[in-house]
Biopython code that builds the backbone (N, CA, C, O; Angstrom):
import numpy as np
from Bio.PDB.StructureBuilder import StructureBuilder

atoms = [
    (1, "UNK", "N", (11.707, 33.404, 14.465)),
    (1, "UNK", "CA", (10.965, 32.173, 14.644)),
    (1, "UNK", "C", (11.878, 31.007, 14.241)),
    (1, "UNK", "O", (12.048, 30.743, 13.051)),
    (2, "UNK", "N", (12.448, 30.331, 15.189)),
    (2, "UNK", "CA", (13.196, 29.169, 14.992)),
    (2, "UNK", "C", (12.630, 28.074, 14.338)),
    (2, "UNK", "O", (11.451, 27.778, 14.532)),
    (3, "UNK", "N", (13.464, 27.343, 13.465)),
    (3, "UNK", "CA", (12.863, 26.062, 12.741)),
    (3, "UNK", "C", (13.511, 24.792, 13.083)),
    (3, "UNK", "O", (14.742, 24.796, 13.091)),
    (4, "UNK", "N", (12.919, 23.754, 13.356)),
    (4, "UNK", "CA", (13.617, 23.180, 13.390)),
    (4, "UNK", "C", (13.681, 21.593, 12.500)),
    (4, "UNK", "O", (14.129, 20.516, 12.896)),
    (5, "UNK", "N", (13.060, 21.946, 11.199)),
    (5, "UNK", "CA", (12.913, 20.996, 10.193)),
    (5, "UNK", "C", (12.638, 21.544, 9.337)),
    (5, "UNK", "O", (11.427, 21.687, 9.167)),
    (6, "UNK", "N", (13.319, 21.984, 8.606)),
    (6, "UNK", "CA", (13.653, 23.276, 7.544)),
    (6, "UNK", "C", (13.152, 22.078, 6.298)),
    (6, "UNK", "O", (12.046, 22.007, 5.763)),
    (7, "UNK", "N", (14.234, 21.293, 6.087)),
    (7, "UNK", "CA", (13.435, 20.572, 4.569)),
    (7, "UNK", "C", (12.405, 19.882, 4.211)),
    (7, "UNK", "O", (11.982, 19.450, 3.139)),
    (8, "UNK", "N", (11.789, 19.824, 6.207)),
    (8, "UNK", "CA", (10.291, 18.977, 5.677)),
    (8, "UNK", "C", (9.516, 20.131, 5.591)),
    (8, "UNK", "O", (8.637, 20.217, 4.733)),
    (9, "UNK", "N", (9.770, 21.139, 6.481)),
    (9, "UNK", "CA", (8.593, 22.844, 6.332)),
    (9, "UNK", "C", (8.619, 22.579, 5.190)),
    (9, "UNK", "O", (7.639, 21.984, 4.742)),
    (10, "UNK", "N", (9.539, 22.852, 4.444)),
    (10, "UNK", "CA", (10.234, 23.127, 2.593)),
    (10, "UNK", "C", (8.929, 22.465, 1.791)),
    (10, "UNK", "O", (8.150, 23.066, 1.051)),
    (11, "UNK", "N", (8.918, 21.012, 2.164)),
    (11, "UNK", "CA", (8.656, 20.378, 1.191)),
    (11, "UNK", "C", (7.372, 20.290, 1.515)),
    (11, "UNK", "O", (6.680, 20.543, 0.529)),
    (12, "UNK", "N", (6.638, 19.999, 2.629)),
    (12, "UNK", "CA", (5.348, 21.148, 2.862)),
    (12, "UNK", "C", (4.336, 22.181, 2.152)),
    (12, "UNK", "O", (3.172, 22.332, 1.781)),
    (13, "UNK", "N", (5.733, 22.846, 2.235)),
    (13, "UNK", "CA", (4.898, 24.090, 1.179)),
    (13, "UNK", "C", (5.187, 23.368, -0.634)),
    (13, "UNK", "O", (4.477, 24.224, -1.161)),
    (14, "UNK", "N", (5.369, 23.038, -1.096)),
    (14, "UNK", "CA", (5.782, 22.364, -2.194)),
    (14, "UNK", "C", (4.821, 20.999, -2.419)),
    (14, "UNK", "O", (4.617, 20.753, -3.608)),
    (15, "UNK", "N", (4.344, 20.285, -1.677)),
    (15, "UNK", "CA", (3.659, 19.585, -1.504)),
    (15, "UNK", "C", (2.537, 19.047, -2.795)),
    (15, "UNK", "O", (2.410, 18.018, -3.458)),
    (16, "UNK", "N", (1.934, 20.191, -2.725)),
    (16, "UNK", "CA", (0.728, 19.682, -3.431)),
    (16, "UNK", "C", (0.626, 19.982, -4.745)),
    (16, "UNK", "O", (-0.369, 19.555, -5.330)),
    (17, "UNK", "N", (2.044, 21.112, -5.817)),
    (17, "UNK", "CA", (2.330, 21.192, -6.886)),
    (17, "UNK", "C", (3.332, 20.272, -6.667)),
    (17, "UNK", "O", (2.529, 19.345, -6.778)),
    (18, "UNK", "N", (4.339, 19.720, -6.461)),
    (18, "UNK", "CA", (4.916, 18.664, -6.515)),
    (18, "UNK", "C", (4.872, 17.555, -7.017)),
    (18, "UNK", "O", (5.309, 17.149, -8.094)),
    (19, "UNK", "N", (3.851, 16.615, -5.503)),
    (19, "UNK", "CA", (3.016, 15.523, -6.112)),
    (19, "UNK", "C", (2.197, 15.521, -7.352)),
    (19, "UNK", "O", (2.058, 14.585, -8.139)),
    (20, "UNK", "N", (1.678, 16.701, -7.407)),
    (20, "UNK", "CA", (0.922, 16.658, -8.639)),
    (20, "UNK", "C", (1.261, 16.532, -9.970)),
    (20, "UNK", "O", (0.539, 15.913, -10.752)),
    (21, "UNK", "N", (2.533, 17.188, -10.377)),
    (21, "UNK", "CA", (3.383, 17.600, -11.127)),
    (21, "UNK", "C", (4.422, 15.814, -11.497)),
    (21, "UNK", "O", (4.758, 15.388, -12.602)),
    (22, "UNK", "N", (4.660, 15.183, -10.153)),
    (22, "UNK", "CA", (5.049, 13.955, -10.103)),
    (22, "UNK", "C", (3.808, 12.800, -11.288)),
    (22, "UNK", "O", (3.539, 12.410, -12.424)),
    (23, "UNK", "N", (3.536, 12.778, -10.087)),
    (23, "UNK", "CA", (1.812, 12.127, -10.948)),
    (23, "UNK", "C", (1.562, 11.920, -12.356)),
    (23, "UNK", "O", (1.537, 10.894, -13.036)),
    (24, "UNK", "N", (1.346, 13.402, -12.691)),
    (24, "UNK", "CA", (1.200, 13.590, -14.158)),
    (24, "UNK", "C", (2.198, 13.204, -15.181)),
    (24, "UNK", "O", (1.968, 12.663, -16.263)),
    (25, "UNK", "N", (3.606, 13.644, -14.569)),
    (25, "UNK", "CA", (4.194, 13.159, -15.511)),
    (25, "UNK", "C", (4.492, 11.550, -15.676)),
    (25, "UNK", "O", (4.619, 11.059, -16.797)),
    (26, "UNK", "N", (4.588, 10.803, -14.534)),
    (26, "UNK", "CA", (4.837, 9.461, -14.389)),
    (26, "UNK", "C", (3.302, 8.739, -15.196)),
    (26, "UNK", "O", (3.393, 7.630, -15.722)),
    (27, "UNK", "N", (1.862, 9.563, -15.204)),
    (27, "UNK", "CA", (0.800, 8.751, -16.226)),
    (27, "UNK", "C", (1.121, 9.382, -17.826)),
    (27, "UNK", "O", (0.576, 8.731, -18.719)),
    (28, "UNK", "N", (1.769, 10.322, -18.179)),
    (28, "UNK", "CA", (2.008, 10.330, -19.201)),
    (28, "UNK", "C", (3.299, 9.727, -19.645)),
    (28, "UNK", "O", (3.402, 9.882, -20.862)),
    (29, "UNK", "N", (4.139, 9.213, -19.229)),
    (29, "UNK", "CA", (5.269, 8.177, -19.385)),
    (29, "UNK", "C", (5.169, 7.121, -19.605)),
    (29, "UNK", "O", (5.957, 6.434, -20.255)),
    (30, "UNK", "N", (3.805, 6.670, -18.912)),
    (30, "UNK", "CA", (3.607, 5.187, -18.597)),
    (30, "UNK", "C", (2.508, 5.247, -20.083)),
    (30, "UNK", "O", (1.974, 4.192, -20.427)),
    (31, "UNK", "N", (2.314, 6.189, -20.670)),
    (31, "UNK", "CA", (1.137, 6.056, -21.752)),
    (31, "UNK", "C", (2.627, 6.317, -22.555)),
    (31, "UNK", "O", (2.025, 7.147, -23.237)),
    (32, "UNK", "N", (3.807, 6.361, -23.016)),
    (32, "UNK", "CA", (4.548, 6.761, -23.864)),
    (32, "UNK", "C", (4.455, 7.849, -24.852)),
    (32, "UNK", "O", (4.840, 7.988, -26.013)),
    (33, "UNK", "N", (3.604, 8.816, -23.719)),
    (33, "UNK", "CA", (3.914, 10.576, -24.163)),
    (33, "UNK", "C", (4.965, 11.345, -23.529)),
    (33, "UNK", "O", (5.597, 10.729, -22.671)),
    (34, "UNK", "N", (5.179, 12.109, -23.668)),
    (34, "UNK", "CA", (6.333, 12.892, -23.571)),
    (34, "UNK", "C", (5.558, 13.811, -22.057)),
    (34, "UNK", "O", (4.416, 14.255, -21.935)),
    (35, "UNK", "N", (6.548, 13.825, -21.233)),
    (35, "UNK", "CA", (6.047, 14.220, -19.928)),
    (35, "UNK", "C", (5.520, 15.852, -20.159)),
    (35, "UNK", "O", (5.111, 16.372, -19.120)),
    (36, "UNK", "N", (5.486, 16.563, -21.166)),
    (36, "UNK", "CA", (5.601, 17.917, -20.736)),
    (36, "UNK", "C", (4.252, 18.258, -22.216)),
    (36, "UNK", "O", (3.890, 19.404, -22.482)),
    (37, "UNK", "N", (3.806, 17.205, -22.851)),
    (37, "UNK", "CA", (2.406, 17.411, -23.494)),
    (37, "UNK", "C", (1.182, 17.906, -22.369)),
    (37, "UNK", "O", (0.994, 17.500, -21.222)),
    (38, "UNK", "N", (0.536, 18.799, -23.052)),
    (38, "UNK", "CA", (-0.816, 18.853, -22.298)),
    (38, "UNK", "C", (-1.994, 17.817, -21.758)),
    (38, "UNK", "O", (-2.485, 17.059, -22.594)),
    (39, "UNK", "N", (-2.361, 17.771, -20.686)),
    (39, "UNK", "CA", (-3.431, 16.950, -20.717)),
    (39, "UNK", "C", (-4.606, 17.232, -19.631)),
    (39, "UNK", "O", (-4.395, 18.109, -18.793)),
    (40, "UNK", "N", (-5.877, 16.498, -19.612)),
    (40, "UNK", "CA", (-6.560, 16.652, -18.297)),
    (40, "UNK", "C", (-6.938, 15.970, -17.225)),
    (40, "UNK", "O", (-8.040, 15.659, -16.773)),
    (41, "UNK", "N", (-5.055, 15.660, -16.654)),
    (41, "UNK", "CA", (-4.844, 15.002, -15.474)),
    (41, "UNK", "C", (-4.415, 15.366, -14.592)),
    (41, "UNK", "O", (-3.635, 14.645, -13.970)),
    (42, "UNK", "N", (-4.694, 16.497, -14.195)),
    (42, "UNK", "CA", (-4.021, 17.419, -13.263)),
    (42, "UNK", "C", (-5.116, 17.094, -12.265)),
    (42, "UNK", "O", (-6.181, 16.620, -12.661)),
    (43, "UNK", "N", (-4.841, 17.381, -10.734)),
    (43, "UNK", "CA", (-5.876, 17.325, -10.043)),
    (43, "UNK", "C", (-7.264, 18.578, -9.935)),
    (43, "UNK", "O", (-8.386, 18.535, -9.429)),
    (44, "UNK", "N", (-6.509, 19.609, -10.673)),
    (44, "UNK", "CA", (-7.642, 20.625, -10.653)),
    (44, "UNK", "C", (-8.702, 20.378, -11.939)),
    (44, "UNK", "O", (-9.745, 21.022, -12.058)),
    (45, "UNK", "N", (-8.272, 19.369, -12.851)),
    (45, "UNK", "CA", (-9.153, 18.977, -13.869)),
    (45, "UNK", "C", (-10.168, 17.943, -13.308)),
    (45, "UNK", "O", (-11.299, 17.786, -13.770)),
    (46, "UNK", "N", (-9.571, 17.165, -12.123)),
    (46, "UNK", "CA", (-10.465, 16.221, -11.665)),
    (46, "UNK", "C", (-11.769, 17.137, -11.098)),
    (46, "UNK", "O", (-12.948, 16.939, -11.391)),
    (47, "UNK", "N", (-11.221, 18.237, -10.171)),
    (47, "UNK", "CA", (-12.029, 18.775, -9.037)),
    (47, "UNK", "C", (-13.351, 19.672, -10.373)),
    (47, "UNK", "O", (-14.564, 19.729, -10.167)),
    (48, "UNK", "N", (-12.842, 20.082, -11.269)),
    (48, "UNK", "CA", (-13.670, 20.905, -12.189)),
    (48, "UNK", "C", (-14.808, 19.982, -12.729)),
    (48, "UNK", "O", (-15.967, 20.326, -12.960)),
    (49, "UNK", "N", (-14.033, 18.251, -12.950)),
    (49, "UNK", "CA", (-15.021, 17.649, -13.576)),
    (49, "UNK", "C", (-16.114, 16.884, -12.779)),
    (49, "UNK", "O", (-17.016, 16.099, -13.074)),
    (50, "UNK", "N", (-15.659, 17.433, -11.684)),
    (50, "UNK", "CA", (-16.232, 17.029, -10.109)),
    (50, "UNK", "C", (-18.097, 18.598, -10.351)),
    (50, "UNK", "O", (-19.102, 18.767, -9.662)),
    (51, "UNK", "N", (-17.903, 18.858, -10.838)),
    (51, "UNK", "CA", (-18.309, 20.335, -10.922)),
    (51, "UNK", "C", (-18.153, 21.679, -9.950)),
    (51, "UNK", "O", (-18.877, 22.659, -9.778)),
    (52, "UNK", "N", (-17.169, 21.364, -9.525)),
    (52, "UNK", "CA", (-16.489, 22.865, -8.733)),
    (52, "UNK", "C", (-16.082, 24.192, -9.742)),
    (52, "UNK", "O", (-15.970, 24.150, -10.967)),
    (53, "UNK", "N", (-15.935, 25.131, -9.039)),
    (53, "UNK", "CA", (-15.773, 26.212, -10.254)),
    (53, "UNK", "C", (-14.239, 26.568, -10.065)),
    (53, "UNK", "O", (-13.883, 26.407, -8.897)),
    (54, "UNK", "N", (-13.562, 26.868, -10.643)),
    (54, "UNK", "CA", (-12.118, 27.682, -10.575)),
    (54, "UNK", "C", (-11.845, 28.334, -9.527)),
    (54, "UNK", "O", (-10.817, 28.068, -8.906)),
    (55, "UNK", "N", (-12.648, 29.257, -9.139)),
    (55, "UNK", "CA", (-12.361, 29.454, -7.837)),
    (55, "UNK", "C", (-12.149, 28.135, -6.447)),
    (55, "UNK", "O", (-11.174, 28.019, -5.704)),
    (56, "UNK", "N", (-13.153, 27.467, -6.461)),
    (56, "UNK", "CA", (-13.736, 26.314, -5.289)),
    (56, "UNK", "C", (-12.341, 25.824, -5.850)),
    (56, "UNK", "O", (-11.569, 26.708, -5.479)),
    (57, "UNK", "N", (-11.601, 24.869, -6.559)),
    (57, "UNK", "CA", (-10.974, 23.969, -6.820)),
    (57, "UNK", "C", (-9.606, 24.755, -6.273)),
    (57, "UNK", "O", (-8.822, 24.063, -5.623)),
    (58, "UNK", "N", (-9.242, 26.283, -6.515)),
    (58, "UNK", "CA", (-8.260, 26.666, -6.173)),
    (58, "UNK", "C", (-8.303, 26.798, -4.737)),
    (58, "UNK", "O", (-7.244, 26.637, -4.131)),
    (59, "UNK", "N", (-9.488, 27.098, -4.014)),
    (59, "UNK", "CA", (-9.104, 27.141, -3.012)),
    (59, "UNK", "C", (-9.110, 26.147, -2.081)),
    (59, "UNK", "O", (-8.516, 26.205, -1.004)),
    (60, "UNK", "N", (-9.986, 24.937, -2.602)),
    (60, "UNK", "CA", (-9.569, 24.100, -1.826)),
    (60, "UNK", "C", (-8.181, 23.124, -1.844)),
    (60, "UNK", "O", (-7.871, 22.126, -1.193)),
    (61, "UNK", "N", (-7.512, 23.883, -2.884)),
    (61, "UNK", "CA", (-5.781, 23.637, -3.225)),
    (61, "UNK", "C", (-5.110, 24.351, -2.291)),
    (61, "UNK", "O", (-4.225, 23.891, -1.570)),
    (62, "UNK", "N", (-5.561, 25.609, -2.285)),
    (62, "UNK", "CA", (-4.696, 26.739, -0.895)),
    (62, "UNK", "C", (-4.854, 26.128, 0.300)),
    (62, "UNK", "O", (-3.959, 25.930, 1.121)),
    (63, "UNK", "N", (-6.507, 25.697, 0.441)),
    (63, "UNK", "CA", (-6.453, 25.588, 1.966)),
    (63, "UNK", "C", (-5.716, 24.323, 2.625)),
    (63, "UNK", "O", (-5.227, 24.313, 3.754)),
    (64, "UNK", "N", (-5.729, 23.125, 1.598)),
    (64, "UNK", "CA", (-5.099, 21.985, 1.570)),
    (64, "UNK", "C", (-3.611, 22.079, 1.729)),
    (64, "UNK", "O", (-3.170, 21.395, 2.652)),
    (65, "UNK", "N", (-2.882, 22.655, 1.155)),
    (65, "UNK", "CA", (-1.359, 23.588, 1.422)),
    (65, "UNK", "C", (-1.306, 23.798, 2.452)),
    (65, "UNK", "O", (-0.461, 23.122, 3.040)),
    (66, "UNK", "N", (-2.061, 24.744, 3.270)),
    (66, "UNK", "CA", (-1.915, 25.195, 4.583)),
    (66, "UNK", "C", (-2.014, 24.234, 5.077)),
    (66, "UNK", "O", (-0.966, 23.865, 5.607)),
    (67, "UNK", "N", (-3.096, 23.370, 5.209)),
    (67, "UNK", "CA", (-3.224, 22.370, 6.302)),
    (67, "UNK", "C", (-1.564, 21.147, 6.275)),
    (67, "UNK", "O", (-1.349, 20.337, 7.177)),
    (68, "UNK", "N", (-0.963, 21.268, 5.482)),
    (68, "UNK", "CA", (0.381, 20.177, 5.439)),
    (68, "UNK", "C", (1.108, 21.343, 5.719)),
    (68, "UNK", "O", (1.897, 20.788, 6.484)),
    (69, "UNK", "N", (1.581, 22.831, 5.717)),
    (69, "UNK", "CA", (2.623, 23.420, 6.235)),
    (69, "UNK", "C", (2.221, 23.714, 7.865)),
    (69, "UNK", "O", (3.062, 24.048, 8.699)),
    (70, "UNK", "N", (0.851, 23.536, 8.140)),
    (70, "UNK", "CA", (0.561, 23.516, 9.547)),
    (70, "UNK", "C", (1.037, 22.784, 10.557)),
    (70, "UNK", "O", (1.443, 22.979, 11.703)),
    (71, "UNK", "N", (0.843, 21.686, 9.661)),
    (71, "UNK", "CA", (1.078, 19.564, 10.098)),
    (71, "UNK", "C", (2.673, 19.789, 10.222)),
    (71, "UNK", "O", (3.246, 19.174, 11.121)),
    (72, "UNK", "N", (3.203, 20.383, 9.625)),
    (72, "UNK", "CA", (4.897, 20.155, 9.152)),
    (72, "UNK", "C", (5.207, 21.088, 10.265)),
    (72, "UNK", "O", (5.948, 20.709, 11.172)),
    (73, "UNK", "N", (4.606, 22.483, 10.262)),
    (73, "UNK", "CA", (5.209, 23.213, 11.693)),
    (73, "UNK", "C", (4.902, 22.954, 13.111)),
    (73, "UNK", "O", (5.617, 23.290, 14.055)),
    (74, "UNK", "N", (3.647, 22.257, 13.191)),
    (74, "UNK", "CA", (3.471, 21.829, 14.628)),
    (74, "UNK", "C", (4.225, 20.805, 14.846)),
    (74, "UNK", "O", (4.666, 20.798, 15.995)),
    (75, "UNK", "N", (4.625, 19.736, 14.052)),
    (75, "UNK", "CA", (4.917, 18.486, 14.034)),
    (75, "UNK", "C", (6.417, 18.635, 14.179)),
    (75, "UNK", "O", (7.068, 17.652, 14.532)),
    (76, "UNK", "N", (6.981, 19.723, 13.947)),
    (76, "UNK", "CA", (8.675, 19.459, 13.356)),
    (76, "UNK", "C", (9.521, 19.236, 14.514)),
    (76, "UNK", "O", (10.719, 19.272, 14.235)),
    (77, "UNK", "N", (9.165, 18.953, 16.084)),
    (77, "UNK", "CA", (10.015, 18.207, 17.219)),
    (77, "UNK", "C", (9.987, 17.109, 17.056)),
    (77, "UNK", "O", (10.734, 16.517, 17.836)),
    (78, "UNK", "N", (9.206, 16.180, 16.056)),
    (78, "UNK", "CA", (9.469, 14.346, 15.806)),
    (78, "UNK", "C", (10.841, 14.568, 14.879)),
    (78, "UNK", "O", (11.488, 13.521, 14.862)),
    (79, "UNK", "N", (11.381, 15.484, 14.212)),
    (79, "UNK", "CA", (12.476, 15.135, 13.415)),
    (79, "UNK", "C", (12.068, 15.056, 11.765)),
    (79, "UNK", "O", (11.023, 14.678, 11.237)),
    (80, "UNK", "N", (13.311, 15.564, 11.180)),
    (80, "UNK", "CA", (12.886, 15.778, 9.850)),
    (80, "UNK", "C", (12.798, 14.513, 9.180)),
    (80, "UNK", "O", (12.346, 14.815, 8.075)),
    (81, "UNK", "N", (12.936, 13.506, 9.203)),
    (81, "UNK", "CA", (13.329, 12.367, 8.515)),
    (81, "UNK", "C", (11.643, 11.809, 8.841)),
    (81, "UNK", "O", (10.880, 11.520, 7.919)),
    (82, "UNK", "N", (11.314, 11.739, 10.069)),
    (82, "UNK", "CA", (9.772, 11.479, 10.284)),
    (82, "UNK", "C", (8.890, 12.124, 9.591)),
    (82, "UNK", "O", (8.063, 11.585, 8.857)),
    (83, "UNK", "N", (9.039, 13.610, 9.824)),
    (83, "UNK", "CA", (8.004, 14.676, 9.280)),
    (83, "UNK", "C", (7.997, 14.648, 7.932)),
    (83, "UNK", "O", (7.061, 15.021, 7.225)),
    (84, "UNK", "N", (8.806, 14.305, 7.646)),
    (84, "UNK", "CA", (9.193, 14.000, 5.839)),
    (84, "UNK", "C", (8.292, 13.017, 5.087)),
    (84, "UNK", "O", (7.498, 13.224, 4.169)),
    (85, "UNK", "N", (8.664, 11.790, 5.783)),
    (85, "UNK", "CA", (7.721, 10.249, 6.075)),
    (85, "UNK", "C", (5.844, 10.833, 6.360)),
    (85, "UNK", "O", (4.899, 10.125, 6.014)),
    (86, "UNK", "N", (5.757, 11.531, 6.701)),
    (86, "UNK", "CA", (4.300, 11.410, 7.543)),
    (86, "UNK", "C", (3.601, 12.531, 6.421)),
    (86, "UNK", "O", (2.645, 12.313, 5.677)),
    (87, "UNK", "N", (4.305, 13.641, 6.538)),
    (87, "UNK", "CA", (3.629, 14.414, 5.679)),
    (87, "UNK", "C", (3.359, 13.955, 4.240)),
    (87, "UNK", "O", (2.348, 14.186, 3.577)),
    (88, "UNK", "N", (4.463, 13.253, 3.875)),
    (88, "UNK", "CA", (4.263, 12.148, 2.439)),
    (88, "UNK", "C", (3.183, 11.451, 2.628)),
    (88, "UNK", "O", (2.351, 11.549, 1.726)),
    (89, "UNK", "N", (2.903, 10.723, 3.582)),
    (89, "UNK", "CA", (1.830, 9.821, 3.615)),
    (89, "UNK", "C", (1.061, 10.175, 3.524)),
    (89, "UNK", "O", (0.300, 9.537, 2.797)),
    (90, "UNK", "N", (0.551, 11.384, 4.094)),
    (90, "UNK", "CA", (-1.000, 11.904, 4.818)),
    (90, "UNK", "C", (-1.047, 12.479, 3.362)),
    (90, "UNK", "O", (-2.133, 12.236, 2.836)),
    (91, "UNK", "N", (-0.223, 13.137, 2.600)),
    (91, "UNK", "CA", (-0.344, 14.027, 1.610)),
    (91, "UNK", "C", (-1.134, 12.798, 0.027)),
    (91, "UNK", "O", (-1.925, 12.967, -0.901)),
    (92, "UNK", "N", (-0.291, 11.657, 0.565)),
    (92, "UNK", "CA", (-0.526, 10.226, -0.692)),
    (92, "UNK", "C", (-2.238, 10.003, -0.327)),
    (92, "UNK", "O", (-3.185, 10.173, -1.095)),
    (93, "UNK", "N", (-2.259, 9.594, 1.020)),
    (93, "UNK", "CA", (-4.301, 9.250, 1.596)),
    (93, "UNK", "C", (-4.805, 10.508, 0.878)),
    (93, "UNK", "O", (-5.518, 10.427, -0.123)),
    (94, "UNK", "N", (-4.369, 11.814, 1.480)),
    (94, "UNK", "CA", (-5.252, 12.954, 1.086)),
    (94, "UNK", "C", (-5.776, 12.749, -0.702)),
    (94, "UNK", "O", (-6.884, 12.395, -1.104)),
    (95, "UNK", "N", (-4.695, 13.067, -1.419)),
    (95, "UNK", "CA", (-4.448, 12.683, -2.557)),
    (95, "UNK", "C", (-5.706, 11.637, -3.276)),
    (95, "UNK", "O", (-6.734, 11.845, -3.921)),
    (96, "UNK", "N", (-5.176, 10.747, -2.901)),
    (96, "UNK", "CA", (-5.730, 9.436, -3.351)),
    (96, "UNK", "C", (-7.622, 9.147, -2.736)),
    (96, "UNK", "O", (-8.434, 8.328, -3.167)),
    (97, "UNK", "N", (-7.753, 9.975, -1.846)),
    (97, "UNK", "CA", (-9.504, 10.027, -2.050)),
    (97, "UNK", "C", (-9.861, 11.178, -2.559)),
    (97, "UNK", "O", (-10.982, 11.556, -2.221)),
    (98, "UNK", "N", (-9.110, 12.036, -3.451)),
    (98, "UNK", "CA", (-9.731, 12.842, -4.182)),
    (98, "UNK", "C", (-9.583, 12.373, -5.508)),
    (98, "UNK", "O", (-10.008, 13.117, -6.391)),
    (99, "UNK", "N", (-9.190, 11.547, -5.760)),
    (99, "UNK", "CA", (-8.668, 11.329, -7.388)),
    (99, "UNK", "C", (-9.769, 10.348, -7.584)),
    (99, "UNK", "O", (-10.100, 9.900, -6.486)),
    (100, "UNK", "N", (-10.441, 9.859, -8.532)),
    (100, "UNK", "CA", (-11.303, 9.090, -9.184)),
    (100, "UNK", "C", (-10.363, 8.190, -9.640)),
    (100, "UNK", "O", (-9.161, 8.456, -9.597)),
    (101, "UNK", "N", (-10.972, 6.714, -10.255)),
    (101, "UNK", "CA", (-10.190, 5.867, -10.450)),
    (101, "UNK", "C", (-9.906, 6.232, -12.458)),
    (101, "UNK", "O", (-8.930, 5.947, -13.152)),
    (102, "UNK", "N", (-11.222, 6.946, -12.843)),
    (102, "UNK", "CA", (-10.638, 7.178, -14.113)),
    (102, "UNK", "C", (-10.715, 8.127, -14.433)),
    (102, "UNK", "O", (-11.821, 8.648, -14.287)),
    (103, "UNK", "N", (-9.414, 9.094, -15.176)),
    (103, "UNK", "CA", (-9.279, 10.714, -15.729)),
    (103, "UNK", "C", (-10.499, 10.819, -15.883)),
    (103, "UNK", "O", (-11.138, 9.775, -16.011)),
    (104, "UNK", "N", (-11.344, 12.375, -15.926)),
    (104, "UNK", "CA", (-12.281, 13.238, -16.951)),
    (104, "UNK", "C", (-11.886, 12.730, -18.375)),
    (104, "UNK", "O", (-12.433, 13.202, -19.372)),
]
sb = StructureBuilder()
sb.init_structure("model")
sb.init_model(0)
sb.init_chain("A")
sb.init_seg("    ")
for serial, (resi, resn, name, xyz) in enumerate(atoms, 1):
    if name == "N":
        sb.init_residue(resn, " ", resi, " ")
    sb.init_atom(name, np.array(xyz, "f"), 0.0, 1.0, " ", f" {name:<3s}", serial, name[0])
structure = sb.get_structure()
């Protein structure tokens, strides 16, 4: 199976621990904690305090994954530099109407 946008597939699958992982540490920086303290700003703390159960929150993390390595493999004849661009974006909107404006 030929690819032909190998580092946006990549980053695709990486996507949604990534950003997340980004996120967190850049609000605990900006509070002048140390990026690698515990806290409950992860997006699966949002979805729990949402009242989803561990299961629901994980999977609507899996299925959300798939849907951006889907986007990234149908999409990858616009070019990696685009698919890179787009999947970022859609991944920032997605993102950003699930997050509440203030932590649990």
């Amino acid at each position: 199976m030929p690819l032909q946008s190998v580092p946006a597939i990549a980053f695709s699958v990486l996507i949604v621990p990534l950003f997340d992982t980004l996120r967190v540490f850049t609000i605990r920086m900006a509070r002048g904690r140390s990026p690698f303290t515990a806290d409950r700003h992860h997006i699966h703390h949002y979805m729990l305090a949402l009242g989803l159960s561990h299961r629901q929150a994980t999977g609507i993390a899996v299925v959300s994954n798939i849907g951006f390595i889907l986007l990234a493999y149908n999409l990858q004849s616009i070019g990696t530099t685009a698919l890179l661009f787009l999947v970022g974006a859609w991944h920032w909107g997605h993102y950003r109407a699930l997050l509440p404006e203030t932590p649990p």
